[in-house]
N, CA, C and O atoms as a DFTB+ gen file, in Angstrom:
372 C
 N C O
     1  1     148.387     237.038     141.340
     2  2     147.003     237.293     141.706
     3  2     146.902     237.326     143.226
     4  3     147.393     236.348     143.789
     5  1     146.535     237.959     143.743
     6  2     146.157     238.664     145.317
     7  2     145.229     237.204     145.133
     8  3     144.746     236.647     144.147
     9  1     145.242     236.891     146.613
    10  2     144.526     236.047     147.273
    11  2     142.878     236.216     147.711
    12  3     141.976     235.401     147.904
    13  1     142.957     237.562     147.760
    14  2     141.188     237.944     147.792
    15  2     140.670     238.581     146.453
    16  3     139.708     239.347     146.391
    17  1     141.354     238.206     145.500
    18  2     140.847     238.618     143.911
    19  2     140.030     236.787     143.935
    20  3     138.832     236.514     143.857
    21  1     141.045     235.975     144.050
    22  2     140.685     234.458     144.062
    23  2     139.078     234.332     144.713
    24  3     138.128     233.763     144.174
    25  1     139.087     234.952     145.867
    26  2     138.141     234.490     146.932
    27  2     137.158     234.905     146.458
    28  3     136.167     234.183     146.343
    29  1     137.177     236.387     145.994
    30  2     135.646     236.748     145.352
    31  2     135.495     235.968     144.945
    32  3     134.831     235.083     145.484
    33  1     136.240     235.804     143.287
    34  2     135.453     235.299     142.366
    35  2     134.956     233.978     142.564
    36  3     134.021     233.520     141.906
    37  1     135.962     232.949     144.043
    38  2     135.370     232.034     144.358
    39  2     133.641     232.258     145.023
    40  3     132.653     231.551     144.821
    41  1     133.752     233.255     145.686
    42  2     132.269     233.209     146.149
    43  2     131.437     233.598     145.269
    44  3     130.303     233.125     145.193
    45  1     131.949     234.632     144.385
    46  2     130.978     234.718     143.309
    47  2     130.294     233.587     142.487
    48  3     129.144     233.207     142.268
    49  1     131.190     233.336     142.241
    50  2     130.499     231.483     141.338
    51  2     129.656     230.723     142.210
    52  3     128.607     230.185     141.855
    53  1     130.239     230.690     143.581
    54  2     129.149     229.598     144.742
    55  2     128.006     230.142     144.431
    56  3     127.283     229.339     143.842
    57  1     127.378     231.529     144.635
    58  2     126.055     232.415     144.435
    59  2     125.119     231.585     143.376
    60  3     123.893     231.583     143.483
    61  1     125.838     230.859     142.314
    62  2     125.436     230.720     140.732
    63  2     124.473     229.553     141.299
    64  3     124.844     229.040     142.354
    65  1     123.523     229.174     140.835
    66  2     123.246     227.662     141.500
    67  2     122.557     227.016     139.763
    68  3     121.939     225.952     139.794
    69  1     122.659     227.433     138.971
    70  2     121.893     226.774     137.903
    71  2     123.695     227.019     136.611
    72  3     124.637     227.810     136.658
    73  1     123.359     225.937     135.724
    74  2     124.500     226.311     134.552
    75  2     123.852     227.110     133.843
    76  3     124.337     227.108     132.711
    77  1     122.810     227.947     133.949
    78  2     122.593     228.885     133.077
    79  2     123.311     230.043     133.538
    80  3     124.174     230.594     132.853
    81  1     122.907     230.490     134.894
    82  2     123.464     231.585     135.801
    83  2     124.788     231.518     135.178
    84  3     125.102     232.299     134.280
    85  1     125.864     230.280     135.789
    86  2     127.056     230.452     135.491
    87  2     127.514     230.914     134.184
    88  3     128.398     231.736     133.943
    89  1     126.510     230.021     133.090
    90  2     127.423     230.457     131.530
    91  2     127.372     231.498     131.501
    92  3     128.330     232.161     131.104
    93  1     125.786     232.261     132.071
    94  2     125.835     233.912     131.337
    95  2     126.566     234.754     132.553
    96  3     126.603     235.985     132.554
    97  1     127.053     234.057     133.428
    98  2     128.338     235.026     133.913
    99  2     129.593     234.609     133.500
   100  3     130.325     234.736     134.482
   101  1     130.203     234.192     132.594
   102  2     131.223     233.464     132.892
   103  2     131.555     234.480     131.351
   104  3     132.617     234.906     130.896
   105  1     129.944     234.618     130.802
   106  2     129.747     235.034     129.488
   107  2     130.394     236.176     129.409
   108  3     131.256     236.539     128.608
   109  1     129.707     236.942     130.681
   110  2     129.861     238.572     130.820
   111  2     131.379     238.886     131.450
   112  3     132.138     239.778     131.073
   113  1     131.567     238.111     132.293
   114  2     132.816     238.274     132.782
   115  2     134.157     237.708     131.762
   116  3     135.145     238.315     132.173
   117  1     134.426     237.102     130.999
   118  2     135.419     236.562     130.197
   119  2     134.842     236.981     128.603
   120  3     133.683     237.135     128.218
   121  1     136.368     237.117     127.729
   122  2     135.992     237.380     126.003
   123  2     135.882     235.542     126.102
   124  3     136.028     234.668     126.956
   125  1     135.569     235.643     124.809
   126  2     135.199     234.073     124.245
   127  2     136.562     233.440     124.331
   128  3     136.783     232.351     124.861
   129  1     137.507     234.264     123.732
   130  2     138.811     233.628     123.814
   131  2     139.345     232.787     124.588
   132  3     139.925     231.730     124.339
   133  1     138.965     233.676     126.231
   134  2     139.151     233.382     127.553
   135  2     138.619     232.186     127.742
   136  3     139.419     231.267     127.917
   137  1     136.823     231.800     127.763
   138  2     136.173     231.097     127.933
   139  2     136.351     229.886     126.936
   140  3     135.587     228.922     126.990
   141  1     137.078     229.943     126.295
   142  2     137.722     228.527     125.194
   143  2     139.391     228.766     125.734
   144  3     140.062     227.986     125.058
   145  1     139.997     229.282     126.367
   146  2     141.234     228.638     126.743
   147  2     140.876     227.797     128.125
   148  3     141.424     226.711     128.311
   149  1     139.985     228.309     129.039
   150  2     139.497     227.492     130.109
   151  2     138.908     226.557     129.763
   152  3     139.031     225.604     130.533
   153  1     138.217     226.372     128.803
   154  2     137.388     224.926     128.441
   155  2     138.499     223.921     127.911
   156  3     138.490     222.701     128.074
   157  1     139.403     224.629     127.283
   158  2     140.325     223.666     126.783
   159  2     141.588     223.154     127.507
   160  3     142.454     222.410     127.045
   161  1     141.496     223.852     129.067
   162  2     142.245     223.313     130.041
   163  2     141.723     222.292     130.510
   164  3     142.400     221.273     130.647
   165  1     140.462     222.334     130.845
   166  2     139.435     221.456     131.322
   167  2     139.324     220.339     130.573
   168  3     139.215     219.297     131.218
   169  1     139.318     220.248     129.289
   170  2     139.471     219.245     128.007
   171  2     140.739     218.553     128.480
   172  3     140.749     217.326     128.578
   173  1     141.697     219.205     128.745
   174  2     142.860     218.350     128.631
   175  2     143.310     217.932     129.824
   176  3     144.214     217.099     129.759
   177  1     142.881     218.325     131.118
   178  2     142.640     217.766     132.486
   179  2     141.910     216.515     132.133
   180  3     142.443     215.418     132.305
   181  1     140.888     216.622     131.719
   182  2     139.675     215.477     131.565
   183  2     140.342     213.777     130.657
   184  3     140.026     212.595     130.789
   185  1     141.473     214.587     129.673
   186  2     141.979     213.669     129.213
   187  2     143.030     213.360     129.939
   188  3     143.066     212.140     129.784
   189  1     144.013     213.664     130.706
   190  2     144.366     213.809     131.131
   191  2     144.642     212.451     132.503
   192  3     145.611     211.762     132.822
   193  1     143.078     212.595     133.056
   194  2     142.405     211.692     134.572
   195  2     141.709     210.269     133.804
   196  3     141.135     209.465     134.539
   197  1     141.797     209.948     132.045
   198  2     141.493     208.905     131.367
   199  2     142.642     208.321     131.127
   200  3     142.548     207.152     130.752
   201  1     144.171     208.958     131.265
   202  2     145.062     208.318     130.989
   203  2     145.759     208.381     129.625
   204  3     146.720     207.628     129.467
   205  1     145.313     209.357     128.411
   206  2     145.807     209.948     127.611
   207  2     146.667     210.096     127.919
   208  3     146.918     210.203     129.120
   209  1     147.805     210.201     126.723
   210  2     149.152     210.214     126.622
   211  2     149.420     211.497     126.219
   212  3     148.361     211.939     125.773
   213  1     150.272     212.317     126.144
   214  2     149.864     214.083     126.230
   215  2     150.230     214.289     124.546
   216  3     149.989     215.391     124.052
   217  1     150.732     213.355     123.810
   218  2     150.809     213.459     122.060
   219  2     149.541     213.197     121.777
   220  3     149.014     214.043     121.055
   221  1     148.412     211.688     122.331
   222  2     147.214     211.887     121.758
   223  2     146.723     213.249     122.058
   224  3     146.358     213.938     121.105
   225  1     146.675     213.645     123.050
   226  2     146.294     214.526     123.405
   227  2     146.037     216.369     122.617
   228  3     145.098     217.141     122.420
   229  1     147.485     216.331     122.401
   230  2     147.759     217.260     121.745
   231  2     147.321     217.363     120.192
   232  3     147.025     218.392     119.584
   233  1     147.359     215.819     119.622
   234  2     146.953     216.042     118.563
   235  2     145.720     215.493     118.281
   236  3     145.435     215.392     117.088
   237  1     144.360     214.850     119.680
   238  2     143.097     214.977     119.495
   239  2     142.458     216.984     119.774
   240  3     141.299     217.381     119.897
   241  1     143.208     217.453     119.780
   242  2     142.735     218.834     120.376
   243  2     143.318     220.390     119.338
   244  3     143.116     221.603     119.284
   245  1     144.185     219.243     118.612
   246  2     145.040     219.987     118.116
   247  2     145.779     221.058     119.310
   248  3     145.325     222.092     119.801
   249  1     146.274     220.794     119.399
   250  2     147.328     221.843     120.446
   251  2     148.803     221.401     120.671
   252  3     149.249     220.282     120.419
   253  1     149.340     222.230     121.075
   254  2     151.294     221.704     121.391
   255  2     151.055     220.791     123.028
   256  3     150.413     220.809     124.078
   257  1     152.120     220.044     122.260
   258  2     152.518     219.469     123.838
   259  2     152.764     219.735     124.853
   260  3     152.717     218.954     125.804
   261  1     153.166     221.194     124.911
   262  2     154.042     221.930     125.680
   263  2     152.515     222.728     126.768
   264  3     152.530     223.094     127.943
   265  1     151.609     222.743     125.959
   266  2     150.300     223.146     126.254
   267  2     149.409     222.152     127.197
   268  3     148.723     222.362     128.197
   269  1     149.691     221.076     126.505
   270  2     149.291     219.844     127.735
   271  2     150.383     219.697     128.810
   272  3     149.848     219.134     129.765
   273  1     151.144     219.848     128.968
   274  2     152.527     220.012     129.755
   275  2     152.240     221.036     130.562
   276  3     152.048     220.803     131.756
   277  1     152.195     221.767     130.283
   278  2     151.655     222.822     131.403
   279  2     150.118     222.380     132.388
   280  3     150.057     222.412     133.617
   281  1     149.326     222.104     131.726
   282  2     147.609     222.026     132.268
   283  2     148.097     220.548     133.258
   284  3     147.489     220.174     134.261
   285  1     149.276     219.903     132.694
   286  2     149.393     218.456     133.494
   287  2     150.104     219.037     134.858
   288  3     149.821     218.690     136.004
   289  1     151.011     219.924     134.498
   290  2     151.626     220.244     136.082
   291  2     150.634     220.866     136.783
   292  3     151.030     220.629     137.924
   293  1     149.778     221.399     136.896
   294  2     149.175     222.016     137.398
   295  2     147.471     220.657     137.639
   296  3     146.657     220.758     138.557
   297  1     147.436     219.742     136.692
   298  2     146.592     218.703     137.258
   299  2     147.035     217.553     138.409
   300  3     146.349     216.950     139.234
   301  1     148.785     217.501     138.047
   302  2     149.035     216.980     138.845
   303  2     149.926     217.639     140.422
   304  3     150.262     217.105     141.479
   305  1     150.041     218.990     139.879
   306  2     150.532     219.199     141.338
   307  2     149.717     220.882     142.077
   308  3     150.346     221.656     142.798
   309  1     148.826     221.006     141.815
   310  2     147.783     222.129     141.587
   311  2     147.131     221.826     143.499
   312  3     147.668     221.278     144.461
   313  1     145.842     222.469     143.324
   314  2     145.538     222.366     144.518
   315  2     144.030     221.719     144.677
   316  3     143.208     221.925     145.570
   317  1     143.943     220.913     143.578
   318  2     143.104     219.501     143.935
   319  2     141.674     220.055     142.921
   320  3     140.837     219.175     142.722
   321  1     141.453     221.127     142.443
   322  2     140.587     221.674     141.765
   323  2     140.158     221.114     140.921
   324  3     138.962     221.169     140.633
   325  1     141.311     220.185     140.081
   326  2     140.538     219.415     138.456
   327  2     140.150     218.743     138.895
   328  3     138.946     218.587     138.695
   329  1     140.860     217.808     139.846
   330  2     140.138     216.271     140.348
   331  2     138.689     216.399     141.103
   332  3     137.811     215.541     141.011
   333  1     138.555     217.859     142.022
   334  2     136.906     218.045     142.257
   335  2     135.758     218.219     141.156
   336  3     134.633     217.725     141.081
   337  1     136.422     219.059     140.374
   338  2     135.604     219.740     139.040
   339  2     134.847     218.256     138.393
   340  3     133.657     217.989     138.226
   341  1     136.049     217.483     138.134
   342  2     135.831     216.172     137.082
   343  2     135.328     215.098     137.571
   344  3     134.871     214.150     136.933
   345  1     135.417     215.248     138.981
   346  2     134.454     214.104     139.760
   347  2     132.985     214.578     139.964
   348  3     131.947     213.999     139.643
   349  1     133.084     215.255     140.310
   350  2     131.458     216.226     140.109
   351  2     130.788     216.053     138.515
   352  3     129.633     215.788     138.182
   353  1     131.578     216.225     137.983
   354  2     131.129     216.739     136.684
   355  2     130.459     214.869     135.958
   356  3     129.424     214.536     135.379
   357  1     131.493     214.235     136.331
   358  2     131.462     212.969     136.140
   359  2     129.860     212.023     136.573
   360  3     128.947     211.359     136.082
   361  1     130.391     212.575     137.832
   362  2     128.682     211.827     138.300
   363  2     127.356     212.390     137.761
   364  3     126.352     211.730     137.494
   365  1     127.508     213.619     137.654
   366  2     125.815     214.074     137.086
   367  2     125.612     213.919     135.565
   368  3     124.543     214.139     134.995
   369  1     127.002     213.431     134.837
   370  2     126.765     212.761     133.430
   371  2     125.890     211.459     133.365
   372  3     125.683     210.908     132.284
């Protein structure tokens, strides 16, 4: 992925300021498929920063290990994105 494919779509999302805006772009822009493999990265990041073990994991979500194995390298050596997402997300719960 080109580095200014990233940037749009990063500024595009900043634009969003309500979760309605975002879902119904996220709607238009991604198949459902899409928008449930990202939620379910996010699921398993989230379990992930609780300290889940990546077998509960896999088999509260039903999914392979190999699937949490991946979303973990990238939670733990990524570029700081889950840990903003889930701290944010955390406090306005």
């Amino acid at each position: 992925m080109k580095t200014t494919d990233l940037t749009y779509l990063a500024q595009a999302l900043g634009t969003l300021t309500s979760t309605e805006e975002r879902s119904a772009f996220l709607r238009d822009i991604c198949t459902l498929k899409e928008i449930a493999s990202l939620a379910e990265r996010l699921r398993i990041a989230e379990r992930l920063n609780q300290g889940v073990s990546y077998r509960e994991i896999a088999e509260e979500l039903q999914i392979s290990t190999t699937t949490v194995t991946r979303v973990a390298h990238w939670y733990h050596h990524g570029e700081g994105g889950y840990d903003a997402v889930l701290s944010r997300l955390h406090r306005k719960v």
